[in-house]
N, C-alpha and C positions, 0 to 999 in steps of 0.2 A: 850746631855746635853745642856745648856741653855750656851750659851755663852756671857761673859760680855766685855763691849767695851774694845777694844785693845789699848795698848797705840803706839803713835806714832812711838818710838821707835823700837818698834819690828817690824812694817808693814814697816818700812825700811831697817831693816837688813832683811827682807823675802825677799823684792824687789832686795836685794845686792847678795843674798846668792842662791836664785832657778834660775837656768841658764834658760831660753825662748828655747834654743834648748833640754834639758835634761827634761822639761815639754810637749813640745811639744810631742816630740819623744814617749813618753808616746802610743799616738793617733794617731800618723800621721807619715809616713814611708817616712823622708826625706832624701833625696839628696842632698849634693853639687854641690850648681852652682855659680862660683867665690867665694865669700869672704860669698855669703849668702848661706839658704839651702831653696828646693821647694818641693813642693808635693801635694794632691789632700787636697782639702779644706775639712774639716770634718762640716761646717755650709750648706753645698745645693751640690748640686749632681752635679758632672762633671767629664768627660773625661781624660783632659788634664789639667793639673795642676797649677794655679793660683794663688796659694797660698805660701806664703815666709815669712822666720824667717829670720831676720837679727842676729847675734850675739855680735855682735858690740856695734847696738842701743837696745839689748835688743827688739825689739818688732816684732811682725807677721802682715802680712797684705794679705788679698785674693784682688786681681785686679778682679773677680766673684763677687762677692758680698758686697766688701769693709768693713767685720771684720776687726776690727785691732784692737791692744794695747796690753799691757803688759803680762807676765806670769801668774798674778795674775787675770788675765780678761778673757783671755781663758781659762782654767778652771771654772769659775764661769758662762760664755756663754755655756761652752759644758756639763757641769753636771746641770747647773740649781741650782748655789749654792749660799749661801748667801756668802758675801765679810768677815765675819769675819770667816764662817767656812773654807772657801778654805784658807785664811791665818796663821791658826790654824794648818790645816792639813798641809801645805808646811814647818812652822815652826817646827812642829814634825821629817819632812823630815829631813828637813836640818840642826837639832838642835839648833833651835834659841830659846835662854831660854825667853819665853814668858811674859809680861807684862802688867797690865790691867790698867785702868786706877782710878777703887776703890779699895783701898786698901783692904778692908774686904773680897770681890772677890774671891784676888788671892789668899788664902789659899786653896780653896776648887777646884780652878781649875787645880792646880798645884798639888794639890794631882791625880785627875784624869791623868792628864800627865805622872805624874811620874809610873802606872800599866806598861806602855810601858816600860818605864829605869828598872823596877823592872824582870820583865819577862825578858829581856837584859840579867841583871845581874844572874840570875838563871840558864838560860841555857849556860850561860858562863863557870858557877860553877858547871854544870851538866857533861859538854867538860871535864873539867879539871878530874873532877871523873873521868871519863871516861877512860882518858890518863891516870890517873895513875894506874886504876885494870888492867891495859894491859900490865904494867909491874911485877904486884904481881902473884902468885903461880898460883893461880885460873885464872888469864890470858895468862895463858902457848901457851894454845890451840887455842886459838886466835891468837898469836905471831907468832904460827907457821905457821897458814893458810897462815898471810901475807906474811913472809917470803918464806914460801918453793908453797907453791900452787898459791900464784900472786906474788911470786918473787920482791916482795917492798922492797927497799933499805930503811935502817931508816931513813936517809932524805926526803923519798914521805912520809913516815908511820907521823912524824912529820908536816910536812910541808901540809898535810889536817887531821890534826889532829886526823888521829884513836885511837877508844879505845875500851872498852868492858865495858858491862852492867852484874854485876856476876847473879849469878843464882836465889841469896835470894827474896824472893816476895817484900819485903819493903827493900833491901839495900838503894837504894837512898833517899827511904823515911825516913828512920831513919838519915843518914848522914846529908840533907839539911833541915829539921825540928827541928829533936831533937838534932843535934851537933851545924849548922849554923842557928836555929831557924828564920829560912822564913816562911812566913803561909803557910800553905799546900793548900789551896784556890791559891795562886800564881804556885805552881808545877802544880795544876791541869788545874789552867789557860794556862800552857808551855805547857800543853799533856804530861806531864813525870810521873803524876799518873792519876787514876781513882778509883771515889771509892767504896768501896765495895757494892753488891747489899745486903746484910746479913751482920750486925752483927758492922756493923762500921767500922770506919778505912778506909786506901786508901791500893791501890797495885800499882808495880810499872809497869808501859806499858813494859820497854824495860828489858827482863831478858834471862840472857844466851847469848846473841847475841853479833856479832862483830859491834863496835859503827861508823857512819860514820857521821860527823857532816854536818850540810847544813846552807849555810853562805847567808847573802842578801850580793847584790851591793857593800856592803861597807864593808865587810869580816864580822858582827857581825853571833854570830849564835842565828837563827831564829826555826831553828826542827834539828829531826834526821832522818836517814835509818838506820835502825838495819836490819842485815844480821845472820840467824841463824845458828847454828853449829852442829843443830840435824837436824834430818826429820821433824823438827814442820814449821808447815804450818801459814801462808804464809812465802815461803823464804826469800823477803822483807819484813820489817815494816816500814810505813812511820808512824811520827808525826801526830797526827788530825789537822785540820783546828782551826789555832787561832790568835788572834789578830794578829802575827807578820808575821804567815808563811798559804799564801795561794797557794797551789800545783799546780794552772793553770798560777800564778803569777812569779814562780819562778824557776829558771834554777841552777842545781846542776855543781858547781867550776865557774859560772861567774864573782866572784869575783877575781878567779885565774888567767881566761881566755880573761879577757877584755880589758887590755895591748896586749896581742897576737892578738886578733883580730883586733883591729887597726892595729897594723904592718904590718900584711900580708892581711888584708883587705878581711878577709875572718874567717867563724864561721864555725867549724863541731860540729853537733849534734848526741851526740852517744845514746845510751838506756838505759847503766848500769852507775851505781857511778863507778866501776871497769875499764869499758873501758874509761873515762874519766881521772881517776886518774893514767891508765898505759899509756897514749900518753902525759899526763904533763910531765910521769916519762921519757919518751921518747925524751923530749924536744920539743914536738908539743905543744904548750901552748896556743892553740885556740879553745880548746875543751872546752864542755859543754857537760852534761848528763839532759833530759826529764824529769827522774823522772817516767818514763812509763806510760808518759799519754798523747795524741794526743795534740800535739803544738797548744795552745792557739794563738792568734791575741795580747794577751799582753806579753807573751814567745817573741813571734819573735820579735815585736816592740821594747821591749826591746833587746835584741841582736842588731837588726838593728841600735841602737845609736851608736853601737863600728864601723861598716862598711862602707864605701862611696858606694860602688859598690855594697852594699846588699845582696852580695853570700853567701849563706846559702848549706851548703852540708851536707842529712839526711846519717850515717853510721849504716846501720843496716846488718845483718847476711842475707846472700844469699839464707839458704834455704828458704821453706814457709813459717815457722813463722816469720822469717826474713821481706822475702816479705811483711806478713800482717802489722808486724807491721810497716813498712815503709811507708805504707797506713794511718794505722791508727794513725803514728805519724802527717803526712799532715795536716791532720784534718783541721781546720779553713785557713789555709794558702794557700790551693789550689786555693783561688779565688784571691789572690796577686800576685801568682806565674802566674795564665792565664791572669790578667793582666801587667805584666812585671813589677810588682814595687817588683818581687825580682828573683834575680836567684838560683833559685832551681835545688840544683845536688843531685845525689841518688847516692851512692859508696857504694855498696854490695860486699864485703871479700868471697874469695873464698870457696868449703866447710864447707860454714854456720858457719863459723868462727866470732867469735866475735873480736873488736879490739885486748885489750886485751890478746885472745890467738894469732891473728896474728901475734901479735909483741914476743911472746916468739920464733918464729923459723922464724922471715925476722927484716930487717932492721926499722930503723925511716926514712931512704931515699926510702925505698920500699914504706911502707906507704904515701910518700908525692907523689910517681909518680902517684902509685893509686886516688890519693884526682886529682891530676893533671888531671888525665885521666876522671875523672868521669862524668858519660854524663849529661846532664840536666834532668829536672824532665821529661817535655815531652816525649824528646826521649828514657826513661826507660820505658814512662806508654807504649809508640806503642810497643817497646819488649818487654812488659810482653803482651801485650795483642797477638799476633802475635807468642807465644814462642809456641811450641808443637801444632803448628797448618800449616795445609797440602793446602794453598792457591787452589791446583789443584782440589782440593773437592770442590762442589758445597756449601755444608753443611759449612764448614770451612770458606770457602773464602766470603757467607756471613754474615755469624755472626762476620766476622773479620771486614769486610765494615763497619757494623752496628754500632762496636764499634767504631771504628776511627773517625766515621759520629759525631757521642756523645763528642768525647773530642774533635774536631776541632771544633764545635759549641761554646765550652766554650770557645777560645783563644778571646781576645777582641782586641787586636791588630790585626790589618790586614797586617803588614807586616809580622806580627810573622804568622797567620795563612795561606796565600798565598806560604810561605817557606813549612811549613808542610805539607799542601796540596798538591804540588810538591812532597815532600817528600816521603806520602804515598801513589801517585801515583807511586812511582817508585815500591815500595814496592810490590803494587798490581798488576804491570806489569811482575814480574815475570821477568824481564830481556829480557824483548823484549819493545824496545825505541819505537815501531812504537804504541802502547799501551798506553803512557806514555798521551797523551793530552784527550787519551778518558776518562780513569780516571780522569785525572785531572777537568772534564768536570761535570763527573757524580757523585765527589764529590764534587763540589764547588754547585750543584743543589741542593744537599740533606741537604747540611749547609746553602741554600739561608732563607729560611724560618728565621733564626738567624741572618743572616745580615740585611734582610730588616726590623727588630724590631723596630729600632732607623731609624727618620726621622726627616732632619735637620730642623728649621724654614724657611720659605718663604720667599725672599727679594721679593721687589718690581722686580726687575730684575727676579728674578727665576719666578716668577708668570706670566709678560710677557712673557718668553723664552717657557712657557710650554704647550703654545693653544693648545687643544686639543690634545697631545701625551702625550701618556699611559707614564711612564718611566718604567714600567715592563708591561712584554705582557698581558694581561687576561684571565686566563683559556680558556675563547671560543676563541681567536684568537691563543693560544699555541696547541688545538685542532686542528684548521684549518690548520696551519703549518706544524702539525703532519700529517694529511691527505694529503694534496697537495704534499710534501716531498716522502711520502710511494707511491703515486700515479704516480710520476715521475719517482721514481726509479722500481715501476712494469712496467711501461710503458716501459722502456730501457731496464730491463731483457726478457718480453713477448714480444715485439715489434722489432726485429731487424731492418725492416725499419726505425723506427723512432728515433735509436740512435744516427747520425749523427746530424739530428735536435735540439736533445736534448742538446748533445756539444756545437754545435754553439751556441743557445740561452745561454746557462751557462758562457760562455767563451765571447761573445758580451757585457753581463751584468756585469760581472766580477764576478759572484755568486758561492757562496759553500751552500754546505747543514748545516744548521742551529744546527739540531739535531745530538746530538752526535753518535749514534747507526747507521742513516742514513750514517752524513759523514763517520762512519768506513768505510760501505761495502762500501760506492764510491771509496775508497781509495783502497781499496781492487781489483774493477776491473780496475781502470785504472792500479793499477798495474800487474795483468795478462796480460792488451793489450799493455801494457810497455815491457810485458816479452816474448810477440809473435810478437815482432817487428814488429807490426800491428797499432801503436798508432792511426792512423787516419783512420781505417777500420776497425771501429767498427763494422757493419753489418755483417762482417764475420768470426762471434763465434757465431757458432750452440750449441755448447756446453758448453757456459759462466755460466749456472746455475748450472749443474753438475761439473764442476771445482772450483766455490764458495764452493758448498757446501763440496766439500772435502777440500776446503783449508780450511776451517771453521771449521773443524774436531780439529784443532788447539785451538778455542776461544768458548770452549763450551759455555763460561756465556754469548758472545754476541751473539750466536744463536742464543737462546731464543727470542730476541729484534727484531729480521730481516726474523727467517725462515718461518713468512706468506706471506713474498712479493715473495718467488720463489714460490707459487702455483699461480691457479686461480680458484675462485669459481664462482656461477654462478652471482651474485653480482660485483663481479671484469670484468666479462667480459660483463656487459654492460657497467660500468663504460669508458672501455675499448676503448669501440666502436668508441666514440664519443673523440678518440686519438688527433688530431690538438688542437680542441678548450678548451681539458683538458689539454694537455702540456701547450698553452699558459697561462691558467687558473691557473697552480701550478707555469711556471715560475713570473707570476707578483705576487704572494703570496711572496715567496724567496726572491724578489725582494724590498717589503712591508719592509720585516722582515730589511734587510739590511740597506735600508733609513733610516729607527730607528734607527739604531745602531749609523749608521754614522751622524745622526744628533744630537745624545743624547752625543756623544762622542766632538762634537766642539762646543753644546750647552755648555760642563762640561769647558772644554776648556778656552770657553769667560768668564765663569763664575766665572774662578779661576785667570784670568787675568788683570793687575789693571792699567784701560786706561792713568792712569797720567803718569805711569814709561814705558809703551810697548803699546803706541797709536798705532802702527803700527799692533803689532801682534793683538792687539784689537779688532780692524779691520778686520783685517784677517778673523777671529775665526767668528767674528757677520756675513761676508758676507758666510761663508763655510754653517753656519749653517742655515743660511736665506735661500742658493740657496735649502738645504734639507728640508727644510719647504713646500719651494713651490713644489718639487718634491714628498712631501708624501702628501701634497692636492691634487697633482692632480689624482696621482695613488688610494687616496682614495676612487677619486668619479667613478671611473672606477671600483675599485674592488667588491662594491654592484653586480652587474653584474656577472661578469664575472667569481667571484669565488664560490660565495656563488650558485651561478645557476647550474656553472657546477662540480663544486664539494660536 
């Protein structure tokens, strides 16, 4: 509709009346920090959060890209709307009887306003029927459900107002037409009738069924859940989509729930109207019901306004359908929860128990140790992924890798993902610690491809710092490594004279093997010549290959990685040949790899360090990484030669 200028008046009491953080929140999933609240700017893309609502002064401001100003401005910046529509719509919010500034006007806009208070008032008077066929003859059987089969005290039964819908095709139509003559154009606008496809007339949506009202933010009722009492399909009936009640919009008893969640600072989200309204009856009064539809981004957001701390805990039933739909309740919010602006806990009831029946044979202190104990969203997905699977299987253990590889990708936090990581290395270790860094290794490589996505801007400084070194190796020289590495360590298993050599040179340098698969097996034989009290007499294991490969008999999946370097083919044994000038040839590669490291690590160092407050360590840091500058130029110009010729 065309809207005419607003008088002063009301664009004041909108500005009085719509909170900056109760707008905000709408959008943007804030935190308290002191007296203000922060969170990621919804005008340009970022990370780390820059953005802040004061409460106080009423206004938002991004230190990003310096948005600011009132409740009434951010809305009209992030929808793209005109100044009298966004005040129109916040005015309907917040019931500010609106005002124009020509008289003639406001008759016709006020009529349009008033369908909303009309529809209001309808299913107000729809509730109240409702309550009261659930006391008449014909709502016997209803009464009884509540009472004897969900064991509701008449206090819950009142207190979310149940009721029943009788059986007749037009009861409520003939009651709220023909007795409180409302237009039937307004019923049908509620979804309480439809009308007929033959013959005229409307029929009523909700018949037979046990009535369960569905309330906005501010206790009005908006639709219904009709639950029915025969075999008639669907067991639920939700309300249709109508001006008041939008189903991805809306959270069933947050109006109950929204006191509790502030207090305990904490929301559980159950699946059924039932399991929601048996833990109010419980005295747990932070629950909310879905609605059985996979959690919207304005579901949670909404929620997220009652919590500081953002903990969100999904309750769904343990079995598999359980499971799916705890998946499919996730739905949009998975990508919140991998960025840590919420904490997501999953709390699955034992034998596929819904709350609900939990609570008819254990305590409301049982159920809160439960909520207590429940793990985060993460660590449910690795045990579901990980559940009825035989790590010791080839088969198993990688499709399990696979999957682990996939959600650790998606964690955007690196401290969050560097824990997990750990984490599912222990997992995949199998309970052998000496295992634990190779994992750790072989999956921070398979997630690297997802770290190096995002690449910072260039200072002036970073661009100096970075002459000619790679900051990640390039396939041909990750090749070269791989050969030099595999070529040292055939050389040490086929070579027994020249193990001692190889020691020295390792141990002079102060070098390890790079590659993970490599440094296993090294690890491996120094600890056999550890275990033959032999540490420094290497040359005298004739038998170091065939004792690998049995101790190897252990670690079937790193076989695979290593069991080419105990042969030799006729390729390997020229390589072979030419023993001195290739050992020295692999050790200045190792040696290559190394420099990098250690100069990319004091380059990161000076770069993080701010010469006005820590001159000294400044310093430090620029000369560490300067001496490894000049140390990987000079090994540079030497390795043309040396490796590339002989290996």
């Amino acid at each position: 509709m065309q809207i005419p200028r607003l008088h002063p008046d009301t664009i004041e009491e909108v500005k009085l009346r719509a909170d900056i953080v109760d707008v905000v929140s709408e959008y943007v999933v804030l935190r308290k920090r002191g007296k203000d609240f922060v969170g990621l700017c919804p005008f340009h893309d970022e990370k780390s959060p820059s953005f802040t609502v004061s409460q106080t002064k009423q206004m938002y401001y991004c230190f990003g890209c310096q948005a600011g100003g009132n409740a009434i401005k951010f809305v009209m910046e992030l929808g793209k709307r005109s100044f009298a529509d966004v005040v129109l719509d916040l005015a309907r919010r917040y019931q500010v009887p609106v005002q124009t500034l020509e008289p003639e006007q406001r008759q016709e806009l006020q009529r349009q306003l008033s369908l909303r208070e009309q529809l209001y008032e309808v299913l107000a008077m729809s509730a109240q029927f409702y309550q009261h066929a659930l006391r008449q003859s014909q709502g016997q059987k209803a009464l009884q459900y509540l009472q004897s089969n969900r064991q509701l005290k008449e206090e819950t039964i009142q207190q979310f107002g149940l009721g029943y819908a009788p059986a007749g095709w037009e009861t409520l139509h003939r009651y709220l037409v023909e007795d409180k003559h409302y237009p039937a154009q307004i019923l049908e606008k509620a979804g309480l009738i439809k009308p007929r496809k033959e013959g005229g007339g409307y029929y009523d949506v909700f018949r037979d069924r046990l009535m369960i009202p569905i309330r906005d933010v501010q206790g009005r009722v908006i639709a219904f859940g009709g639950r029915t009492l025969t075999d008639e399909q669907p067991k639920y009936l939700n309300s249709p989509e109508t001006e008041l009640f939008s189903k991805g919009k809306t959270l069933f008893a947050l109006d109950q729930a929204k006191g509790g969640i502030s207090q305990l600072d904490q929301a559980v989200v159950v699946e059924g109207y039932f399991d929601a309204i048996a833990l109010h009856a419980a005295g747990i009064n932070n629950a909310v019901a879905s609605l059985g539809t996979a959690l919207s981004l304005e579901q949670v957001r909404l929620i997220l306004r009652y919590t500081e701390s953002k903990q969100l805990v999904l309750n769904f039933d343990a079995d598999k359908a359980g499971t799916n739909a705890a998946e499919r309740a996730i739905g949009e919010i998975a990508e919140l929860a991998y960025k840590g602006e919420v904490q997501l806990k999953i709390l699955n009831l034992a034998d596929g128990k819904d709350a609900d029946e939990y609570l008819h044979s254990h305590t409301p202190e049982d159920y809160g140790e439960l909520l207590k104990n429940a793990p985060l969203w993460l660590d449910w997905q690795i045990q579901q992924i990980i559940q009825n699977r035989d790590l010791k299987q080839a088969t198993d253990f990688q499709q399990v890798t696979q999957q682990l590889v996939k959600l650790l990708k998606n964690i955007a936090n690196s401290d969050t993902r560097n824990y997990y990581v750990s984490y599912c290395a222990e997992i995949l270790s199998l309970g052998d610690t000496r295992l634990i860094p190779l994992r750790v290794e072989n999956l921070l490589t398979q997630i690297a491809p997802t770290a190096a996505a995002y690449t910072k801007p260039v200072s002036a400084k970073q661009a100096w710092g970075s002459s000619k070194v790679s900051q990640s190796p390039l396939p041909t020289e990750r090749s070269l490594l791989e050969h030099a590495e595999a070529l040292l360590l055939r050389i040490y298993l086929h070579c027994p004279e020249q193990r001692q050599a190889i020691i020295a040179e390792l141990e002079e340098r102060d070098l390890q093997f790079s590659l993970s698969h490599h440094r296993f097996l090294w690890q491996q034989i120094l600890e056999i010549s550890s275990g033959d009290g032999e540490t420094r007499n290497f040359a005298s294991q004739p038998d170091l290959i065939s004792r690998l490969q049995d101790h190897f008999l252990e670690f079937s999946s790193e076989m695979g990685l290593i069991s080419h370097l105990f042969h030799v083919n006729e390729k390997n044994q020229k390589e072979i040949l030419r023993t001195p000038q290739v050992v020295q040839a692999a050790i200045a590669c190792m040696d290559l790899v190394m420099l990098e490291k250690r100069y990319r690590h004091f380059l990161e160092l000076w770069q993080q360090t701010d010469p006005e407050a820590e001159p000294e360590r400044y310093q430090s840091y620029y000369q560490a990484f300067y001496t490894e500058k000049i140390k990987l130029q000079k090994i540079d110009r030497q390795r043309l030669f040396s490796i590339t010729e002989l290996l």
